[in-house]
C-alpha positions in Angstrom: 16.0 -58.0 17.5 15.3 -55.4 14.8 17.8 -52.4 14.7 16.8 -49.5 16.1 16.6 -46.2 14.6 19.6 -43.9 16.5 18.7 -40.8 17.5 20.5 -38.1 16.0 23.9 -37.0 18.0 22.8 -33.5 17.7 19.3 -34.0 18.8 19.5 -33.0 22.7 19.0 -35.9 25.0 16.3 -35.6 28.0 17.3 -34.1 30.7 15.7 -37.6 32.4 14.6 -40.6 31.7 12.1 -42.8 34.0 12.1 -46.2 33.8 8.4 -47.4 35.4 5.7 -45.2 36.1 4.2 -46.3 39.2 3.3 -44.1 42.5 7.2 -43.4 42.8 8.1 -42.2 39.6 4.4 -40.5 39.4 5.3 -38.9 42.5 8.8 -37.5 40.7 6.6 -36.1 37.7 4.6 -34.5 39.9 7.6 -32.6 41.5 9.3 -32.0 38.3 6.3 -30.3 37.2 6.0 -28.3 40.4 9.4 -27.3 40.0 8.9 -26.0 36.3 5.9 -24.1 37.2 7.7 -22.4 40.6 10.6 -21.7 38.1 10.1 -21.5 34.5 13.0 -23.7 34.4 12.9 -26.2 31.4 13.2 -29.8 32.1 13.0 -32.8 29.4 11.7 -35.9 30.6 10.0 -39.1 29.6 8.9 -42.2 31.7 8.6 -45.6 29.9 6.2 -47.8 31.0 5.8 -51.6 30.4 2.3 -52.0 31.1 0.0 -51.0 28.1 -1.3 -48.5 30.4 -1.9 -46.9 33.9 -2.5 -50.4 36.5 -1.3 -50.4 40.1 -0.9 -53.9 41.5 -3.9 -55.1 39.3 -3.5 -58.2 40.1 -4.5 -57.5 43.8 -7.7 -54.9 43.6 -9.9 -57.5 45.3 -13.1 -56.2 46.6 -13.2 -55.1 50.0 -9.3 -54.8 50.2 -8.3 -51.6 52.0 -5.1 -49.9 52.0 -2.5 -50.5 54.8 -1.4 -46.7 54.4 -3.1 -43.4 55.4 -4.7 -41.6 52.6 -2.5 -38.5 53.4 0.4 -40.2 52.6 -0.7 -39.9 48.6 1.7 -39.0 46.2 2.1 -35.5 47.3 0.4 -33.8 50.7 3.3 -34.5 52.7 5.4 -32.3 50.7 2.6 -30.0 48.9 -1.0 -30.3 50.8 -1.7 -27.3 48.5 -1.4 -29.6 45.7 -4.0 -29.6 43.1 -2.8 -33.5 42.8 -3.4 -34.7 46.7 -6.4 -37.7 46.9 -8.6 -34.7 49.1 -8.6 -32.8 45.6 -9.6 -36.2 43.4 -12.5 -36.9 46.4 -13.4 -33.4 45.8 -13.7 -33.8 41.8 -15.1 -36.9 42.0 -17.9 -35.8 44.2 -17.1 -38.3 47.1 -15.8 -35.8 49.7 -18.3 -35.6 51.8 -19.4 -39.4 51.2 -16.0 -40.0 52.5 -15.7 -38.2 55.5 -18.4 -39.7 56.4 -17.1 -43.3 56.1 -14.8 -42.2 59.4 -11.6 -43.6 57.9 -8.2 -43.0 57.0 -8.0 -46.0 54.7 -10.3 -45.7 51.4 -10.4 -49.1 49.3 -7.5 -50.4 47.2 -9.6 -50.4 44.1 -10.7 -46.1 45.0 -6.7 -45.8 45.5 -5.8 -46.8 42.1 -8.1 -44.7 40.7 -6.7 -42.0 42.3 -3.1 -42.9 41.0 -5.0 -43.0 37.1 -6.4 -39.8 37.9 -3.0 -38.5 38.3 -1.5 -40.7 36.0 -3.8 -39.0 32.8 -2.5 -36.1 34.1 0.9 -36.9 32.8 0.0 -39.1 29.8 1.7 -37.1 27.3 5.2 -37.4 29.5 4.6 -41.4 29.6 5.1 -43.8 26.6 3.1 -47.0 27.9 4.3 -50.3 26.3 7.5 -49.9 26.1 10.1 -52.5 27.9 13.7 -51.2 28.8 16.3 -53.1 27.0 19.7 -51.7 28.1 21.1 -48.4 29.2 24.1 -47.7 27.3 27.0 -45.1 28.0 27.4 -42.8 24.9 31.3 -41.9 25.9 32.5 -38.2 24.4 35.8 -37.6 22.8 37.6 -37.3 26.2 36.4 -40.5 27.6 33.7 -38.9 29.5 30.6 -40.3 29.8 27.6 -37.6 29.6 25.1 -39.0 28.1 23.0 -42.5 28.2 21.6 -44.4 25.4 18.6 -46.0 26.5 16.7 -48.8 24.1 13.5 -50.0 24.6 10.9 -52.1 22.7 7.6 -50.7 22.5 4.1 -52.9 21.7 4.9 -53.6 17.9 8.2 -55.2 18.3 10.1 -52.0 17.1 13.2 -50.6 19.0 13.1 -47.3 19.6 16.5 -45.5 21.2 16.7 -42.0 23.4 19.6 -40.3 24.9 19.1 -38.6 28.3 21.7 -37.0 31.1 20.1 -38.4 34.1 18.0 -42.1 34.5 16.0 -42.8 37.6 14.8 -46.5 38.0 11.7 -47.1 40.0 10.3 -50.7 37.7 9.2 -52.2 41.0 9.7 -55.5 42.7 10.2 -58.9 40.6 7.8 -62.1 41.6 9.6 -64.4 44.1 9.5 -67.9 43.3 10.9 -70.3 45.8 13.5 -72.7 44.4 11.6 -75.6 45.6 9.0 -75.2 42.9 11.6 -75.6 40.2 10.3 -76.8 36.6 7.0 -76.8 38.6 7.2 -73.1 38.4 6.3 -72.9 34.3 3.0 -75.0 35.1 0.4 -72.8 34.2 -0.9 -74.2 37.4 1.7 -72.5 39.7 1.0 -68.8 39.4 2.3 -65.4 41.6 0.1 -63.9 43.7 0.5 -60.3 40.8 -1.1 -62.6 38.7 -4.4 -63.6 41.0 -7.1 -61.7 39.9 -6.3 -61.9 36.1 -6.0 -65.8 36.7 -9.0 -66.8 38.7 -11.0 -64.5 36.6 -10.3 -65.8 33.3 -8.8 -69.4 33.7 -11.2 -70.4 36.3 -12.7 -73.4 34.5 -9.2 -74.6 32.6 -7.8 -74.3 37.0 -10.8 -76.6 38.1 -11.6 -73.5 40.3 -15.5 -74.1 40.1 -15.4 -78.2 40.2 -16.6 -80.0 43.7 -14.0 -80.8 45.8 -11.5 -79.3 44.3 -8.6 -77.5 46.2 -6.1 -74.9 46.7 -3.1 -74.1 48.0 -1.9 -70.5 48.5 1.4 -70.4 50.0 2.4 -67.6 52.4 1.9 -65.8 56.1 1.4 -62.4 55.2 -1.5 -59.5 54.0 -1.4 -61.1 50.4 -1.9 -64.7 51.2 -4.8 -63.8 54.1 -6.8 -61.9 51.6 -6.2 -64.0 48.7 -7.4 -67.0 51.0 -10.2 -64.5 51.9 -11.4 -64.0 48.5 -11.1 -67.6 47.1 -13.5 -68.6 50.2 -15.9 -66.0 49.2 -15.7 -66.2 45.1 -15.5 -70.1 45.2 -18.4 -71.3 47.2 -17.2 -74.8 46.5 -13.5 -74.6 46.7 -10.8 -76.2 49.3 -8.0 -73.9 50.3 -5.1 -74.5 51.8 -2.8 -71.4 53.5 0.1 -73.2 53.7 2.7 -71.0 55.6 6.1 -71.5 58.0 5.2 -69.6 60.9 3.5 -70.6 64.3 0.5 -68.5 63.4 -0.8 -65.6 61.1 0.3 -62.3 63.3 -0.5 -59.2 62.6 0.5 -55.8 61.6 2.2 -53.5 63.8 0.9 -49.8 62.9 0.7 -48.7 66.5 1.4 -45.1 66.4 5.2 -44.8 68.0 5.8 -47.7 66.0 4.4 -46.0 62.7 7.4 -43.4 63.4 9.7 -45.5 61.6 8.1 -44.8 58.5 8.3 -41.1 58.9 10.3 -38.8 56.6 12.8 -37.5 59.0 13.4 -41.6 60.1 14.7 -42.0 56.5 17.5 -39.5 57.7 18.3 -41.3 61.2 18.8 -44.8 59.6 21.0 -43.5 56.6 23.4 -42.0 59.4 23.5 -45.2 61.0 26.9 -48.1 60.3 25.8 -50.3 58.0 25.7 -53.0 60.9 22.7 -50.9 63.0 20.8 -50.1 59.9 20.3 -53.8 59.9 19.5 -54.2 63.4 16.7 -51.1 62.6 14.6 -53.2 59.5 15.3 -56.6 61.4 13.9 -55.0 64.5 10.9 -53.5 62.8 9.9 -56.4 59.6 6.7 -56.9 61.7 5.4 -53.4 60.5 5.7 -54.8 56.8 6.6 -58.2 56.1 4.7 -61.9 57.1 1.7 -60.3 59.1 -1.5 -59.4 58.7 -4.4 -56.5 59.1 -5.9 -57.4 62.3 -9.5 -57.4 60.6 -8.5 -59.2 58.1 -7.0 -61.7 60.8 -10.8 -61.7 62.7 -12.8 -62.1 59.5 -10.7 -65.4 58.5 -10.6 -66.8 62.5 -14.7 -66.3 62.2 -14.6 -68.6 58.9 -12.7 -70.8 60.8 -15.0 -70.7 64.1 -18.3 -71.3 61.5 -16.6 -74.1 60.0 -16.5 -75.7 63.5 -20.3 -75.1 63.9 -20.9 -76.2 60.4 -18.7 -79.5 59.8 -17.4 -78.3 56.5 -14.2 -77.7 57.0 -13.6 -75.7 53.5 -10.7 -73.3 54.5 -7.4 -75.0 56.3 -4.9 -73.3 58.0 -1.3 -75.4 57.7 1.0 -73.2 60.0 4.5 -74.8 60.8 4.7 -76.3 57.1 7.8 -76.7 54.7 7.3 -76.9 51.0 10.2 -79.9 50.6 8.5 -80.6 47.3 6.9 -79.6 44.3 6.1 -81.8 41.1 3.7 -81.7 38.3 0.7 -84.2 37.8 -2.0 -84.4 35.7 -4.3 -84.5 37.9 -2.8 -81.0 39.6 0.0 -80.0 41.4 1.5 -82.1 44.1 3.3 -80.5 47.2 5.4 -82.6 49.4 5.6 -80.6 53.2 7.4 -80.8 56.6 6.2 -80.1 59.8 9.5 -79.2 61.5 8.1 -79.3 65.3 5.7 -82.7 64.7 8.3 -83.9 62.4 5.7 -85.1 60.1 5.5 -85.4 56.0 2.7 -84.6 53.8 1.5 -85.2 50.1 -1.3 -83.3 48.7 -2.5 -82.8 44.8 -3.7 -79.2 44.4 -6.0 -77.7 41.3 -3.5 -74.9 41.4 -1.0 -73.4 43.6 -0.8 -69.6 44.2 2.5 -68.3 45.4 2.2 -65.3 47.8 5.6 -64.9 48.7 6.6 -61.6 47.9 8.9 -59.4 45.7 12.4 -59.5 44.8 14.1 -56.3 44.4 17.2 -56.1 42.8 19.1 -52.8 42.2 20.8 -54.7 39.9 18.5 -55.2 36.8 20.1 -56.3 33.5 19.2 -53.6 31.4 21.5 -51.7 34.1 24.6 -54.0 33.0 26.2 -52.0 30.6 27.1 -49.7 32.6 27.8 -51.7 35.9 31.5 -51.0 35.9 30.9 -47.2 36.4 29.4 -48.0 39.5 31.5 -47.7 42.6 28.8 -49.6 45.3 25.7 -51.6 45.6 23.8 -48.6 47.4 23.0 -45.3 46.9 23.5 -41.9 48.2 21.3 -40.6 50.9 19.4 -38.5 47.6 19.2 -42.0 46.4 21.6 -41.6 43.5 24.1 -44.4 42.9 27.8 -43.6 43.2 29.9 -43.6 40.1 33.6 -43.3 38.9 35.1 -40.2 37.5 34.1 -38.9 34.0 30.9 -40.8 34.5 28.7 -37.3 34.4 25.2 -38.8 33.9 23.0 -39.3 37.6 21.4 -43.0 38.2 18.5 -42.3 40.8 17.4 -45.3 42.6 13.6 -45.6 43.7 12.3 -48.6 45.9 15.8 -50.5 45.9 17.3 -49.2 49.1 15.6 -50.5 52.0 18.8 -51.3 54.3 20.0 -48.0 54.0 17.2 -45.9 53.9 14.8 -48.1 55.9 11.5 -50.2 55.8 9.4 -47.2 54.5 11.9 -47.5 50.8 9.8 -49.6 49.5 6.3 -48.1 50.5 4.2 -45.7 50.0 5.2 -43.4 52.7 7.8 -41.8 51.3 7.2 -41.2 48.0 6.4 -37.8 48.2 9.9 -36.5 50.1 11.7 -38.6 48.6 10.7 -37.1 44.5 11.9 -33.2 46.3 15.0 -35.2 46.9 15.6 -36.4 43.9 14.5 -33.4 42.0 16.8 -31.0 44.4 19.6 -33.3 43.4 19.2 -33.6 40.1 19.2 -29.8 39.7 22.1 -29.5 42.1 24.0 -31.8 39.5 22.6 -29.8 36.7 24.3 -26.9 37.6 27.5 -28.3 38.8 27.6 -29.7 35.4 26.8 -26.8 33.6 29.5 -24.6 35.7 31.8 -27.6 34.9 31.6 -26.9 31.3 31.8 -23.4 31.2 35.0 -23.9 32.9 36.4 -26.4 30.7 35.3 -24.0 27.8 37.6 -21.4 29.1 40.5 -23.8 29.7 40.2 -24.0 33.3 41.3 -27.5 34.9 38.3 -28.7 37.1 
């Protein structure tokens, strides 16, 4: 690791650092902006991005995929539908207002979505320094022992290390790819790849993955929206490709967005299931995880039973369903990837060789990322306040903000879309909150008052 260049001590630190610069911490720029504007009051802030620029969920903008979410829940109508930022006002600029009214939908494409978010996203460009991984977050302890500022190193594209100081961090870097531990070693085959990774993979490794060679098959492993469409599109982009959807339910299911149902992800529910004992707040997401998790779009669900129903009429029997099935085994061949599976209800095994294996099995999200570690004993929990800022010791003045991590305590809509908009006034509103307490705070320490 080359040494970093310090920043000076008397150079003043941000007032906040973002680490990521998806929708949420777009959302938070947005409001911080808003705030300055309403106020005149100065706010330093930076995000720092990993990806070389602007790209939400890249891997996944297949044609013809819609969003799961209504378009009003964008980063910013539900809080501001005056906005200059909401996706009415991009339609508008783009010209596609009226073209999309008259589409009769609530859901535009997942590919018109993104653009949207880059459309904000240039907005903020010059507050954003793309390229650049976290490294660690360091406390910067004052003469007292207090802790009021953060170091935060990062490496940016060249290699370099480059180090800021801010008062205030708020995290929002997104889920990590699952990998089941069955797949092992088998995991670094270039043949096993996550589903973040699909369009990037079949679109430029197609020929070295035997994606285009006769008979060749697939296995995509997973029951939910990901694994349906990726099957989807590998049956429409692969005329002569296998595919297997290997999964453990009974049967693909789909989505819950009925509308009394679609209350859970409502602002205000965020408040009901904070106030809940941790043992009901469980009972809430368990009782809702068909709204978000293993289930599918119900056209989505219709489009693959009619491939299956062709297939009957046909004889080629090109897409396979494989509900009820364990992945007990995973090894690496040269001739492809091998999974052993279980049916647990026909007790029966199974052996196939697959060109490639793509892993639709979700996100892990870990409030506890390593570039937090260093300062992992000021923390005095594993979740966060209902403004979504983790709880620290005494003398530990700097705010950690918490974005997508808090699902069991704020409920299923955390992690979504939904409430990205609310939940940016609540961080903001805090982190002013704090800014004044802390400026008060000195002022009485300055005149020898004993807080």
């Amino acid at each position: 690791m080359t040494p970093g260049n310090a920043p000076p001590r008397d150079l003043p630190p941000y007032d906040l650092l973002g680490v990521g610069f998806g929708p949420s911490n777009l959302a938070l720029a947005i409001a911080l902006d808003e705030r300055a504007r309403r106020t005149g009051a100065g706010f330093r802030y930076r995000f720092l991005e990993r990806q070389a620029g602007f790209t939400w969920h890249g891997g996944m903008l297949l044609p013809g995929s819609d969003m799961q979410i209504c378009f009003l829940k964008d980063l910013v109508t539900l809080r501001d539908p005056t906005s200059p930022l909401t996706f009415v006002n991009y339609l508008h600029g783009q010209g596609r207002l009226q073209d999309f009214i008259n589409l009769r939908t609530f859901y535009p494409s997942r590919v018109e979505f993104n653009d949207y978010l880059r459309w904000v996203a240039d907005r903020f460009a010059d507050r954003c320094a793309y390229g650049e991984t976290v490294l660690a977050v360091e406390p910067e302890p004052a003469v007292d022992g207090r802790v009021e500022v953060l170091r935060v190193s990062t490496r940016d594209a060249s290699g370099d290390i480059v180090e800021r100081r801010t008062r205030n961090l708020v995290v929002a870097a997104g889920g990590t790819a699952h990998v089941p531990e069955v797949f092992g070693q088998a995991a670094r085959d270039g043949r096993v790849f996550h589903s973040s990774a699909y369009l990037d993979r079949v679109s430029t490794d197609r020929a070295a993955l035997g994606l285009d060679a006769e008979g060749a098959r697939v296995a995509v492993v997973g029951g939910g929206q990901s694994a349906a469409e990726i099957s989807h599109d590998l049956h429409a982009r692969f005329p002569r490709l296998c595919i297997d959807l290997v999964f453990r339910g009974h049967a693909l299911k789909p989505s819950d967005s009925s509308p009394f149902v679609n209350e859970i992800f409502n602002p205000a529910y965020t408040d009901f299931v904070y106030a809940q004992p941790e043992e009901r707040r469980d009972a809430i997401v368990r009782t809702f995880r068909n709204t978000n998790y293993a289930v599918v779009d119900a056209d989505l669900l219709a489009a693959l039973y009619a491939i299956l129903y062709q297939q009957k009429i046909g004889g080629l029997e090109r897409l396979r369903l494989r509900p009820r099935h364990e992945i007990v085994g995973v090894a690496s061949a040269r001739d492809g990837i091998v999974l052993a599976t279980h049916d647990r209800f026909s007790a029966t095994d199974a052996v196939g060789t697959y060109a490639c294996v793509i892993l639709a099995t979700g996100y892990d999200r870990s409030a506890h990322a390593p570039f937090l570690d260093p300062i992992a004993a000021y923390r005095t929990g594993d979740t966060v306040e209902r403004d979504y800022k983790a709880p620290t010791v005494p003398g530990f003045a700097p705010g950690i903000y918490l974005q997508g991590y808090s699902e069991f305590s704020h409920g299923l809509s955390d992690t979504l879309l939904s409430v990205v908009a609310t939940r940016s006034q609540d961080i903001v509103d805090s982190l002013f909150r704090n800014a004044d307490a802390r400026s008060r705070g000195l002022t009485s320490m300055s005149h020898g008052v004993s807080l």
